[in-house]
N, CA and C atoms as an extended XYZ file, in Angstrom:
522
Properties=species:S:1:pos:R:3:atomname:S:1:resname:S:1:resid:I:1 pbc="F F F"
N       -19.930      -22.925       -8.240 N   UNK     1
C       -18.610      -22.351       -8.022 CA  UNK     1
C       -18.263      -21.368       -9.135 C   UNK     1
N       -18.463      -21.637      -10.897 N   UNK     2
C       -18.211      -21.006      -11.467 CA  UNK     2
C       -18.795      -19.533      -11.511 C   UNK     2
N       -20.099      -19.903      -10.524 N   UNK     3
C       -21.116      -18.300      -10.945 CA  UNK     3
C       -20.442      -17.410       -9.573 C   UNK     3
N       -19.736      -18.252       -8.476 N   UNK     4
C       -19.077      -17.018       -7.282 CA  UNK     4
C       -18.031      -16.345       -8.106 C   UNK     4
N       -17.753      -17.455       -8.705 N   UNK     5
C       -15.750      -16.593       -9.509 CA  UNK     5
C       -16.293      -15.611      -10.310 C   UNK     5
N       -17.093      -15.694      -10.970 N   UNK     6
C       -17.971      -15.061      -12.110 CA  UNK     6
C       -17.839      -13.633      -10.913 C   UNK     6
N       -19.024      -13.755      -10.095 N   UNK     7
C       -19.765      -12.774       -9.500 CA  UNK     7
C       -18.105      -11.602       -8.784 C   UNK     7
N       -17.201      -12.841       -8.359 N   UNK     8
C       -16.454      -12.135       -7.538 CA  UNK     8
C       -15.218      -11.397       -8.899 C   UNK     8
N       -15.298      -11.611       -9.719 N   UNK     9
C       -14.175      -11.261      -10.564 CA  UNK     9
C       -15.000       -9.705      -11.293 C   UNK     9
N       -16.517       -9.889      -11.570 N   UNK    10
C       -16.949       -8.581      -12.172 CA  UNK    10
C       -17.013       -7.585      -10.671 C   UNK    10
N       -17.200       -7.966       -9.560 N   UNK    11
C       -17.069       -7.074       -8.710 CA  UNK    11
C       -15.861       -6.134       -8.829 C   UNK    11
N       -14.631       -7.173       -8.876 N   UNK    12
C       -13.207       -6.439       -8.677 CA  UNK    12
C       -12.931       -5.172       -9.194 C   UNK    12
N       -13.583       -6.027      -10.724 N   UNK    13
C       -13.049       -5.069      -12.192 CA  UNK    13
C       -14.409       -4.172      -11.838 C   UNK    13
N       -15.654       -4.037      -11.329 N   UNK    14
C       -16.237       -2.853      -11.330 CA  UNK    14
C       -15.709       -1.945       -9.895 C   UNK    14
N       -15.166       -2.655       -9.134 N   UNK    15
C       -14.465       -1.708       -7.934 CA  UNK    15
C       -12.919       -0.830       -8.707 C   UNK    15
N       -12.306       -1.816       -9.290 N   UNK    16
C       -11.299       -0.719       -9.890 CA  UNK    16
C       -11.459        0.032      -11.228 C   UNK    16
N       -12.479       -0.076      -11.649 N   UNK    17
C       -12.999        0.903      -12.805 CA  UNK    17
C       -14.005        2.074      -12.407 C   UNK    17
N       -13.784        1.662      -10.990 N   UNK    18
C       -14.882        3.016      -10.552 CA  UNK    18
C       -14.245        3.761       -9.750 C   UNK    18
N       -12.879        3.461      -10.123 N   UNK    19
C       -11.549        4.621       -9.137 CA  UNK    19
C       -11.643        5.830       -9.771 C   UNK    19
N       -12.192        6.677       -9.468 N   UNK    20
C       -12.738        7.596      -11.012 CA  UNK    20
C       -12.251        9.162       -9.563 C   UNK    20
N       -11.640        8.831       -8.602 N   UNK    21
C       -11.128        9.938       -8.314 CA  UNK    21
C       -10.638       11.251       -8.615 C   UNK    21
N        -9.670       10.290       -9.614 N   UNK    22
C        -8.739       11.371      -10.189 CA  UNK    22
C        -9.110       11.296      -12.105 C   UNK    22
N        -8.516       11.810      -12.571 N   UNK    23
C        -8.755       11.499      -14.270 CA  UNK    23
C        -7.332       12.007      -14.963 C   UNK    23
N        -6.961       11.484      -15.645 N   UNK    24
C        -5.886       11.964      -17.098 CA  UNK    24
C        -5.999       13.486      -16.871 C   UNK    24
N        -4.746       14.099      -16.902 N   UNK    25
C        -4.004       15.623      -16.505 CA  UNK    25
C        -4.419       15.882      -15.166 C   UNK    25
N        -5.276       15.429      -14.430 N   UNK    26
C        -4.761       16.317      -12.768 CA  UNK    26
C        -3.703       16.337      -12.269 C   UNK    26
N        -3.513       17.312      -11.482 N   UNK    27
C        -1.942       17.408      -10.893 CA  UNK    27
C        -2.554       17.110       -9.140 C   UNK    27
N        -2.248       17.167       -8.537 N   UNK    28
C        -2.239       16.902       -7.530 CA  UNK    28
C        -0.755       17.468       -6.098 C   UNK    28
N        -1.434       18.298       -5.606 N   UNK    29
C        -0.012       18.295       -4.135 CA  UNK    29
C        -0.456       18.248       -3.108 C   UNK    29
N         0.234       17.199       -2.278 N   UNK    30
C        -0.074       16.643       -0.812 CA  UNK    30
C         1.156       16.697       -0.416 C   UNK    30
N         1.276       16.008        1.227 N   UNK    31
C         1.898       16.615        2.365 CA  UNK    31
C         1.929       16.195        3.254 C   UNK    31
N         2.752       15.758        3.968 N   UNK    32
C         2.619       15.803        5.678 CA  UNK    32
C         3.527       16.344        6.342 C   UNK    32
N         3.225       17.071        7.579 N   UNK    33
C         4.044       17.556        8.145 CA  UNK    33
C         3.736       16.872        9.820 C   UNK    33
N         4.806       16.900       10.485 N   UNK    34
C         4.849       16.653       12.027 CA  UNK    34
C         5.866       17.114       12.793 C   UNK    34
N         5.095       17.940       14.036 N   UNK    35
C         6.087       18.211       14.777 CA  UNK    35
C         5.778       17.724       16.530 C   UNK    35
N         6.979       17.509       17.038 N   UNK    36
C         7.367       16.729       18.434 CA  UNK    36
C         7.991       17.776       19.528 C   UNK    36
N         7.398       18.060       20.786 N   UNK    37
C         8.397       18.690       20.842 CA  UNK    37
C         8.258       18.003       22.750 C   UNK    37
N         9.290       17.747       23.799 N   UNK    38
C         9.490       17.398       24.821 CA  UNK    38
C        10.176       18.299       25.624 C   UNK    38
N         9.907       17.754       27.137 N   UNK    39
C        10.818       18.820       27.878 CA  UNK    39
C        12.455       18.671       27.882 C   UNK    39
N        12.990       17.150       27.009 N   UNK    40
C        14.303       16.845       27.150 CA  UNK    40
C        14.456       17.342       25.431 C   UNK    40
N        13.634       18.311       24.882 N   UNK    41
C        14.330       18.506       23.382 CA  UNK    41
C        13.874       19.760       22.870 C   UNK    41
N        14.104       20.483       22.303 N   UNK    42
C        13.738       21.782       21.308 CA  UNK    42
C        12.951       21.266       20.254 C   UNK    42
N        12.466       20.263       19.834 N   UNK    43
C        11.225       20.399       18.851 CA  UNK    43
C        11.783       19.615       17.741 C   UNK    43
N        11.502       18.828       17.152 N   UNK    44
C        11.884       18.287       16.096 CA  UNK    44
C        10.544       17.717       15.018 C   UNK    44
N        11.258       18.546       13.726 N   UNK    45
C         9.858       18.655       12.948 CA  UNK    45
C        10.338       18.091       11.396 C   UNK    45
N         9.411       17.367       10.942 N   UNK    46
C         9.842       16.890        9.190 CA  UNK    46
C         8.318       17.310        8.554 C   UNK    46
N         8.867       17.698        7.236 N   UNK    47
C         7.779       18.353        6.241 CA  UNK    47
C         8.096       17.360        5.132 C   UNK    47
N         6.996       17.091        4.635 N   UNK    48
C         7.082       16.110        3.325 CA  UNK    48
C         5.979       16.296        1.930 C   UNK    48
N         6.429       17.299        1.504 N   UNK    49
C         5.922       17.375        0.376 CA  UNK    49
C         5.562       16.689       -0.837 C   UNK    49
N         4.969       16.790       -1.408 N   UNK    50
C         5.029       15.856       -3.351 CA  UNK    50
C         4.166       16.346       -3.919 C   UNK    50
N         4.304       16.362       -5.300 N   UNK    51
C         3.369       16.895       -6.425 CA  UNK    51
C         3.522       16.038       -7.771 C   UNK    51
N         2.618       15.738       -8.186 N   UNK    52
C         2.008       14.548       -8.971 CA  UNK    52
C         1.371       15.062      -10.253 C   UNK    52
N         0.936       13.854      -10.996 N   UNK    53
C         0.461       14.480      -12.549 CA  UNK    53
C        -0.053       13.060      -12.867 C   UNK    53
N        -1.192       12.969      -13.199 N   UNK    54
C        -1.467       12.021      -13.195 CA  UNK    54
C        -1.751       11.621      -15.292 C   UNK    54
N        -1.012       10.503      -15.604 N   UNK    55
C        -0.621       10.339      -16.863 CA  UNK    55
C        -2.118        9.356      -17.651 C   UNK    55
N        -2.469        8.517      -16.365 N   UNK    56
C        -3.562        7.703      -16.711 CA  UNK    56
C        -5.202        8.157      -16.121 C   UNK    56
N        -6.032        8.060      -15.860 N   UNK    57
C        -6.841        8.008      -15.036 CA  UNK    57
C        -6.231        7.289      -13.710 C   UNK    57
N        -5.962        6.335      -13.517 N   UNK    58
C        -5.073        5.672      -12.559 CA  UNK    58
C        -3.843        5.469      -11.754 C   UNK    58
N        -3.128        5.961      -12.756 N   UNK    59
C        -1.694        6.234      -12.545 CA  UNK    59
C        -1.073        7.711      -12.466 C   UNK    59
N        -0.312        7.971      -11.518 N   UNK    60
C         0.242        9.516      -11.552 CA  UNK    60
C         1.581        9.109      -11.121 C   UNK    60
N         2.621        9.984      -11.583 N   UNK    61
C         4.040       10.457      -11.267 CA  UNK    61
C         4.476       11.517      -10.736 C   UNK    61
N         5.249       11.590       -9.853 N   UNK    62
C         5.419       12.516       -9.292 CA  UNK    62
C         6.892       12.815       -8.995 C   UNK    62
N         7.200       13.862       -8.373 N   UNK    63
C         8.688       14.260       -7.600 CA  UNK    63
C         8.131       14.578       -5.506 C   UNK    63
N         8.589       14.094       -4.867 N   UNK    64
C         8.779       14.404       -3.879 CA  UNK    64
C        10.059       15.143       -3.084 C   UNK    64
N         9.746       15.535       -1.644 N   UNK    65
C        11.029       16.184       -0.448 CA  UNK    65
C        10.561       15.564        0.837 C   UNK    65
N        11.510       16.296        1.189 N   UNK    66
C        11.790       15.572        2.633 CA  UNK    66
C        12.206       16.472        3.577 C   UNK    66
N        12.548       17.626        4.758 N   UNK    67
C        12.832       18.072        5.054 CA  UNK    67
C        12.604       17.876        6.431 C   UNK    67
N        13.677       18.584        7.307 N   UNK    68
C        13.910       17.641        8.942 CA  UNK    68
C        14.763       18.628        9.808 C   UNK    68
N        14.094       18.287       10.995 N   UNK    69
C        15.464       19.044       12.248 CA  UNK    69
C        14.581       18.507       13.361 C   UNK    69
N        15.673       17.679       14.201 N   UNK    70
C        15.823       17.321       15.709 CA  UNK    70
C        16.505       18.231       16.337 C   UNK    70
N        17.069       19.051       16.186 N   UNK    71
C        18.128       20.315       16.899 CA  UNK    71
C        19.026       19.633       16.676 C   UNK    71
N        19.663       18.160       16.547 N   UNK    72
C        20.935       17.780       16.768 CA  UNK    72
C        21.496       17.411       14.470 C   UNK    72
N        20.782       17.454       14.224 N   UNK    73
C        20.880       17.043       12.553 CA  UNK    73
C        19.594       17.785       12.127 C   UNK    73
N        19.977       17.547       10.888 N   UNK    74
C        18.713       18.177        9.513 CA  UNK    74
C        19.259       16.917        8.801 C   UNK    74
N        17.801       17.148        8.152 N   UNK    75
C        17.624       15.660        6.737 CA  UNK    75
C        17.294       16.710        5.603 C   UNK    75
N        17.507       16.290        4.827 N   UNK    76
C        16.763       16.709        3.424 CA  UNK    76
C        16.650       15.401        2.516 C   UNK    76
N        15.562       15.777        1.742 N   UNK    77
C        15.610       14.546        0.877 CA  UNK    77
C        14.832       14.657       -0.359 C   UNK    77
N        15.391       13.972       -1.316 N   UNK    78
C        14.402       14.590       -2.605 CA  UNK    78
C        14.272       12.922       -3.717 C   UNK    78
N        12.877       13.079       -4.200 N   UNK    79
C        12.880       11.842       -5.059 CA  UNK    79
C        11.849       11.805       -5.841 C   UNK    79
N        11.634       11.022       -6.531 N   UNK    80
C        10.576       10.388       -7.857 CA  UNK    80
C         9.751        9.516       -7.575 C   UNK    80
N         8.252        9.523       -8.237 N   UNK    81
C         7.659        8.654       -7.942 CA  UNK    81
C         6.352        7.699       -8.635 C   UNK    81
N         6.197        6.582       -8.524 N   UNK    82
C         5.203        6.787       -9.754 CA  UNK    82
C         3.647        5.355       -8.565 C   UNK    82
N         3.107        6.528       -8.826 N   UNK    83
C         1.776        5.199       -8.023 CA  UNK    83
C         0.264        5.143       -8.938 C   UNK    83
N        -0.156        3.780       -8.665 N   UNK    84
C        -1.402        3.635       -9.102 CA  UNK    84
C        -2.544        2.692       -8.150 C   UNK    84
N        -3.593        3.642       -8.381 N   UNK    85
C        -4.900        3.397       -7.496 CA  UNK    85
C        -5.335        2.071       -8.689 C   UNK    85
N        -5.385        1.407       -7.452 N   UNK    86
C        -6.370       -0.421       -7.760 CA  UNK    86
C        -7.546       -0.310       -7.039 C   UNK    86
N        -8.080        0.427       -6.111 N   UNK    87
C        -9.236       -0.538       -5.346 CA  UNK    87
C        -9.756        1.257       -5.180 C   UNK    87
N       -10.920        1.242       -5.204 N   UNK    88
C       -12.204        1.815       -5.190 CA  UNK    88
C       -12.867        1.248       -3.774 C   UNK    88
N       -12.616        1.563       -2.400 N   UNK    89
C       -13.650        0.792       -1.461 CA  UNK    89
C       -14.577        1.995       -1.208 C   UNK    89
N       -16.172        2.428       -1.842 N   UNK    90
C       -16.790        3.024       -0.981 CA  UNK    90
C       -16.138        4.690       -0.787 C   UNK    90
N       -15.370        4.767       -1.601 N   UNK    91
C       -14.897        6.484       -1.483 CA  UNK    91
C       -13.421        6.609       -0.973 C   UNK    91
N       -12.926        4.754       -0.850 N   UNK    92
C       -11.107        5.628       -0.440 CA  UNK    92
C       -10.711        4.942       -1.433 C   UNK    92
N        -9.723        6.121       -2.052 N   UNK    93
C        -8.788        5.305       -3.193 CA  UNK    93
C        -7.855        4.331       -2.773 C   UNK    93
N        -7.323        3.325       -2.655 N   UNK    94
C        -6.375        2.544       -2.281 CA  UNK    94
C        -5.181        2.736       -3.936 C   UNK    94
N        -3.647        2.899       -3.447 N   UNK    95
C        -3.468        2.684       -4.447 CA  UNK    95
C        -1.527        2.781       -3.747 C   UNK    95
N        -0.883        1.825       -4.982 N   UNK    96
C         0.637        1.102       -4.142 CA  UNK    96
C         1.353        1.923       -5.151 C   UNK    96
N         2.509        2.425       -3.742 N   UNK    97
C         3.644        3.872       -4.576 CA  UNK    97
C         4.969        2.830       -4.805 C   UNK    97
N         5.316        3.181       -5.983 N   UNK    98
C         6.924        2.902       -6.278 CA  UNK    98
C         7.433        4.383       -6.467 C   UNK    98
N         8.936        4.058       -5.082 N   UNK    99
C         9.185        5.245       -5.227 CA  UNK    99
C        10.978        5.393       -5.536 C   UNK    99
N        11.906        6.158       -5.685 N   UNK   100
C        13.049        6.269       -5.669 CA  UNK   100
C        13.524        7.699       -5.430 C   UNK   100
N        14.886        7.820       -4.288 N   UNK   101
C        15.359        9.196       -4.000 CA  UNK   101
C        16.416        9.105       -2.951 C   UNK   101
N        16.934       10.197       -2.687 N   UNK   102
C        18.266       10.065       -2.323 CA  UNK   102
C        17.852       11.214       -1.085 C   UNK   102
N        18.600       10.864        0.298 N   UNK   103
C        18.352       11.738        1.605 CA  UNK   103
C        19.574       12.002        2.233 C   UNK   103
N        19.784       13.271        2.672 N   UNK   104
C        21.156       13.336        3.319 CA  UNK   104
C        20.898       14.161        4.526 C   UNK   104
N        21.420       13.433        5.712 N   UNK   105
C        21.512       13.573        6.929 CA  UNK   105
C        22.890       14.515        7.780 C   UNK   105
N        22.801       15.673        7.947 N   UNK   106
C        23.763       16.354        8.049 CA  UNK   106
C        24.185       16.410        9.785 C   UNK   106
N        24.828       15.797       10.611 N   UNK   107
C        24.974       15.987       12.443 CA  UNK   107
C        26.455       16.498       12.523 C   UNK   107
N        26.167       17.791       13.356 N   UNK   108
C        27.328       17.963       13.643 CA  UNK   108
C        28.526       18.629       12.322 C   UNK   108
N        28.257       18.491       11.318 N   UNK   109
C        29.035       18.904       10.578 CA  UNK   109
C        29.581       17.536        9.452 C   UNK   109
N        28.639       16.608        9.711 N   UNK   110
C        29.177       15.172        9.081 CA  UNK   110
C        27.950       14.843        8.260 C   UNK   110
N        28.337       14.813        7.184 N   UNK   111
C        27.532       14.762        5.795 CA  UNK   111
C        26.913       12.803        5.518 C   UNK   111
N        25.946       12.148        5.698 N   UNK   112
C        25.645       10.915        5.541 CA  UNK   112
C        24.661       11.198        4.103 C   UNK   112
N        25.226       10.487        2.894 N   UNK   113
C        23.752       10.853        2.032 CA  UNK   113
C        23.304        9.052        1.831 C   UNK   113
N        22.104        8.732        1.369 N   UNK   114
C        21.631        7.455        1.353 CA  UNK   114
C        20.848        7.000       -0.198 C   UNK   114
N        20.988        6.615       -0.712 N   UNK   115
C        19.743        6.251       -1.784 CA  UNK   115
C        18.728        5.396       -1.297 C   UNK   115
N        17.608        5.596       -1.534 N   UNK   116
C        16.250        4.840       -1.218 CA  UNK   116
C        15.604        4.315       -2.212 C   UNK   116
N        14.985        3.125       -2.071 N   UNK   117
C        13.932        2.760       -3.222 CA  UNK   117
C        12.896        2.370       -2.143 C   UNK   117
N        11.528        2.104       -2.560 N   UNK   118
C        10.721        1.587       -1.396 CA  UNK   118
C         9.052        1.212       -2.674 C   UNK   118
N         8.411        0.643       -1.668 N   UNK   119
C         7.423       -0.066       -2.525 CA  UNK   119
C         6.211       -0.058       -1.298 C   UNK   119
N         5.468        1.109       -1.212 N   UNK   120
C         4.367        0.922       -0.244 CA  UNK   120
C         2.669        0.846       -0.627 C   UNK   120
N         1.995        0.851        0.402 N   UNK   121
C         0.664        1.411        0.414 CA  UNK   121
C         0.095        3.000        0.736 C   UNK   121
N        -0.785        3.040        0.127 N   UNK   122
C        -1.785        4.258        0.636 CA  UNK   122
C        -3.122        4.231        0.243 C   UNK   122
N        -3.894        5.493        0.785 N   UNK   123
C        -5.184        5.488        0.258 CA  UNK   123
C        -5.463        6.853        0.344 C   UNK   123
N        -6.612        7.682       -0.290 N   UNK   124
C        -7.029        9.047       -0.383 CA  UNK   124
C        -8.566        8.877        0.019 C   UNK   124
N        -8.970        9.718        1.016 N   UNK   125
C       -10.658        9.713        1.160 CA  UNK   125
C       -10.875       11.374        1.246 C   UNK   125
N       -11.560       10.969       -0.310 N   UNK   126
C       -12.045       12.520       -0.431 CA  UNK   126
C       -13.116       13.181        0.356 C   UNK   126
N       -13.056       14.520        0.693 N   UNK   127
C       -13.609       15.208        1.993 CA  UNK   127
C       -14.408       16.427        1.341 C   UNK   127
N       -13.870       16.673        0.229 N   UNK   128
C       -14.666       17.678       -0.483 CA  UNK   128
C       -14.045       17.187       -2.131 C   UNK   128
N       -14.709       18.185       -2.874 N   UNK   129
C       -14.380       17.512       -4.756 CA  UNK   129
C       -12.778       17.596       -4.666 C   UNK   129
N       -12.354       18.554       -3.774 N   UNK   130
C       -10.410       19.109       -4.381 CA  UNK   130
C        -9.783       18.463       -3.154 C   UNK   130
N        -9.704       18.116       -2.288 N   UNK   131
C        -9.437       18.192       -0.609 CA  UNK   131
C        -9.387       16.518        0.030 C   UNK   131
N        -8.566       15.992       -0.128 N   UNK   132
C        -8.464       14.783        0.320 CA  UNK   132
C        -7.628       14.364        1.761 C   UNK   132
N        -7.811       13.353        2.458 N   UNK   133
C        -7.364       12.852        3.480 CA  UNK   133
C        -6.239       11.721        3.188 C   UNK   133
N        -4.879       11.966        2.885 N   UNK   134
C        -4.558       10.167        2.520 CA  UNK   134
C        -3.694       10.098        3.765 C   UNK   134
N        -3.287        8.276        3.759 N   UNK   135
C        -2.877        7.631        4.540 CA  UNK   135
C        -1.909        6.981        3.925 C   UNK   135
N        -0.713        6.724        4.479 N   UNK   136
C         0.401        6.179        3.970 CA  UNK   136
C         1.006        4.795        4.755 C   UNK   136
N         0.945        3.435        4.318 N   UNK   137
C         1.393        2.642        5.148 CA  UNK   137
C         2.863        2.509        5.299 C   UNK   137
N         2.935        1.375        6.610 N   UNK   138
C         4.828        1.295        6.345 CA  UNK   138
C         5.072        0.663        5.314 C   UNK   138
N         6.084        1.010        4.673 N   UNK   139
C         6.450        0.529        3.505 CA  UNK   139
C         6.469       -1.312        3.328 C   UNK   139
N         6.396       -1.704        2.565 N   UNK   140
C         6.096       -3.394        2.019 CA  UNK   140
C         7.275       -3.940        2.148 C   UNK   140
N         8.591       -2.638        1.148 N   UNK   141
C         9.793       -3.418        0.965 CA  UNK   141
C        10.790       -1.939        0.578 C   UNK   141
N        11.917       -2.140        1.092 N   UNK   142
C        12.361       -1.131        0.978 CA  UNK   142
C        13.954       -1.409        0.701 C   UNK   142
N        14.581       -0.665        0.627 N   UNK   143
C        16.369       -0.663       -0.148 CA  UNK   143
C        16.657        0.712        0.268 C   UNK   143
N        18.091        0.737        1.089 N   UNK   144
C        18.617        1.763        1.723 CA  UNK   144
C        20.108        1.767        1.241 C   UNK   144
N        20.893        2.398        0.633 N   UNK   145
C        22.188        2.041       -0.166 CA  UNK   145
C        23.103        3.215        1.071 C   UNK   145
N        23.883        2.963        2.176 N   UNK   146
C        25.018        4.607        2.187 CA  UNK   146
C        26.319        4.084        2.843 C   UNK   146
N        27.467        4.926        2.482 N   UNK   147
C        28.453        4.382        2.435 CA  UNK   147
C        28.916        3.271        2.257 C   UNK   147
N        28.475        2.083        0.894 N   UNK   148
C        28.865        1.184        0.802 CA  UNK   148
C        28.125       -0.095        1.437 C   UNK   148
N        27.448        0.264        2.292 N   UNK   149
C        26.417       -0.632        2.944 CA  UNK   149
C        24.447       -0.524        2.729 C   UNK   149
N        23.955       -1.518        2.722 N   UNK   150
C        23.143       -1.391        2.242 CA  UNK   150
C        21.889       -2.458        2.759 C   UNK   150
N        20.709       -1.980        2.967 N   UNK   151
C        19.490       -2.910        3.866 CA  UNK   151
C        18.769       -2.970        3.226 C   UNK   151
N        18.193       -4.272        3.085 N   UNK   152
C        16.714       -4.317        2.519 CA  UNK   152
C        16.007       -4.771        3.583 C   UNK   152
N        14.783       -4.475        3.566 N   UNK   153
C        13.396       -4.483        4.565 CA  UNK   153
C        12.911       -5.125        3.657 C   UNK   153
N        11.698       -6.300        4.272 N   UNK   154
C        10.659       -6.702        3.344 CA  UNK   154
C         9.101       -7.006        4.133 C   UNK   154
N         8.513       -6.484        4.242 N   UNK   155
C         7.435       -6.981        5.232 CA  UNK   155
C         7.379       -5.268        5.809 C   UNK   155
N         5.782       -5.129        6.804 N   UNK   156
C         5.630       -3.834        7.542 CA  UNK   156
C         6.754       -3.501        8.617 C   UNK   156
N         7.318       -2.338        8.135 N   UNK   157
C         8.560       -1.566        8.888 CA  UNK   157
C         7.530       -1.743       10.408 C   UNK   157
N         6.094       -1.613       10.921 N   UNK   158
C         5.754       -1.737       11.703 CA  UNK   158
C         5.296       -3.185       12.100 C   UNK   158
N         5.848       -3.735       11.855 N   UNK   159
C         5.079       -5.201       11.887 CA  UNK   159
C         3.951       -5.915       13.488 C   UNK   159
N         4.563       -5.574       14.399 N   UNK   160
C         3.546       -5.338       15.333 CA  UNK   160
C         2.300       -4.730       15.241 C   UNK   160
N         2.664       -3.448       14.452 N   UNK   161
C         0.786       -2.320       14.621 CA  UNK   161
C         1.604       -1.401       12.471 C   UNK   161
N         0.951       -2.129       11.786 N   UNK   162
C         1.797       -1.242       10.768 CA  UNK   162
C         1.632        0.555       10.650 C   UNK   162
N         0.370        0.311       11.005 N   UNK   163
C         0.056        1.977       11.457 CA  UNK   163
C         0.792        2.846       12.516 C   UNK   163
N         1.949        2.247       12.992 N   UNK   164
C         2.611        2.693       13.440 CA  UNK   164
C         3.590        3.710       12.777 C   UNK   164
N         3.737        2.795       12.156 N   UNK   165
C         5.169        3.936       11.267 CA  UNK   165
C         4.151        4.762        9.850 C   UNK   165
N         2.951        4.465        9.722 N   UNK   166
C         2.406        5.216        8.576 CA  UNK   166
C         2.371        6.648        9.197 C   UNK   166
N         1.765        7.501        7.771 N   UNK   167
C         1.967        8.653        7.844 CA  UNK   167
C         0.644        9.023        7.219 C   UNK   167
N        -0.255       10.429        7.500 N   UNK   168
C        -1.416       11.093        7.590 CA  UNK   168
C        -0.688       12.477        7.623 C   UNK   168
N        -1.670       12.719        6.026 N   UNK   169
C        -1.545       13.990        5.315 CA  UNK   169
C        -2.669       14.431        5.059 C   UNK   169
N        -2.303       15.829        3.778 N   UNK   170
C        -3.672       16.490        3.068 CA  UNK   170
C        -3.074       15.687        1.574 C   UNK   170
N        -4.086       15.783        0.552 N   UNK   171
C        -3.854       16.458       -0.723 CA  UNK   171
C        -4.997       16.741       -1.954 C   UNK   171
N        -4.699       18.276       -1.998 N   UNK   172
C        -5.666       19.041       -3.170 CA  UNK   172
C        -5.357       18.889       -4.183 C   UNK   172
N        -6.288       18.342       -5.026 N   UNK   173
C        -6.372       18.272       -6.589 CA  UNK   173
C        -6.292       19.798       -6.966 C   UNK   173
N        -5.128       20.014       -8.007 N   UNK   174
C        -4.636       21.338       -8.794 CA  UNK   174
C        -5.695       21.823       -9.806 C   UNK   174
C-alpha cells in the first residue's frame, strides 16, 4: 500500500510540475465570442475578452469584459482575475479561475448593474507553440449581488450536462 501512495503521489507532483505551458512574464489574450441568430430574433451576440500576465510559471492575473446585445438589452461587463494551472494531462492545461467583476444590463432604458464573484474550471490545449484551444466549465460556485438581493450557486450551473453552460475560445501567448 505504501509503495501505490508512494507511486501515486510522485505521479501528481510530476504531472503538475510538468505544466510548463506557460512560464513567469507571458502575457496571454483569449476570447470567446458567440453569435445566435433565429427567425423570431435579429441576432444576439456576446464577446468576451481577457488578458493575463502570468506572475508564476503557474499562476496568471488578469482583467477581463463582457460585451452583449439580444436587440432587446446590451450587457457590458468588466472584471479581475487570478487562475492557476494544477494538472498537466498529456498536453491540456487544466487550471481553476477565481474571478471578480461587476456587469450591467441596460433594457429599454433601465439600468440593472450586478457584482459577481465566481470560482470555476478550465483547460488550454495547445495547437501550435502561441495558439491555444481553452475550455471553460460552468462555474463550481458563484455570488451574484444587484439591487440589494443576492444568489449564491454552488455546484455545475449545468448540472444535468455541465458542458452545457461552458464556454470554447482561442488564446495566443503575447
Amino acid at each position: 500500500m505504501k509503495k501505490i501512495t508512494m507511486i501515486m503521489v510522485l505521479a501528481f507532483t510530476a504531472a503538475v510540475a510538468s505544466a510548463q505551458g506557460f512560464k513567469k512574464g507571458n502575457n496571454i489574450l483569449e476570447g470567446t465570442a458567440s453569435y445566435t441568430k433565429t427567425t423570431a430574433s435579429d441576432g444576439v451576440y456576446t464577446v468576451s475578452p481577457a488578458l493575463a500576465h502570468f506572475v508564476t510559471n503557474r499562476v496568471a492575473v488578469g482583467v477581463s469584459g463582457t460585451f452583449g446585445d439580444d436587440g432587446a438589452s446590451t450587457t457590458t461587463g468588466f472584471g479581475i482575475f487570478g487562475r492557476c494551472y494544477f494538472l498537466d494531462v498529456k498536453g491540456i492545461l487544466v487550471h481553476s479561475q477565481l474571478g471578480l467583476g461587476t456587469i450591467a444590463t441596460n433594457t429599454a432604458g433601465t439600468k440593472v448593474t450586478a457584482t459577481t464573484a465566481n470560482l470555476g474550471l478550465g483547460a488550454n490545449y495547445f495547437v501550435t507553440k502561441r495558439l491555444s484551444i481553452n475550455a471553460g466549465l460552468g462555474n463550481l460556485m458563484s455570488f451574484t449581488s444587484s439591487d440589494g438581493k443576492s444568489t449564491t450557486t454552488i455546484g455545475f450551473t449545468g448540472v444535468t450536462n455541465p458542458l452545457n453552460s461552458g464556454s470554447f475560445g482561442l488564446t495566443y501567448r503575447l
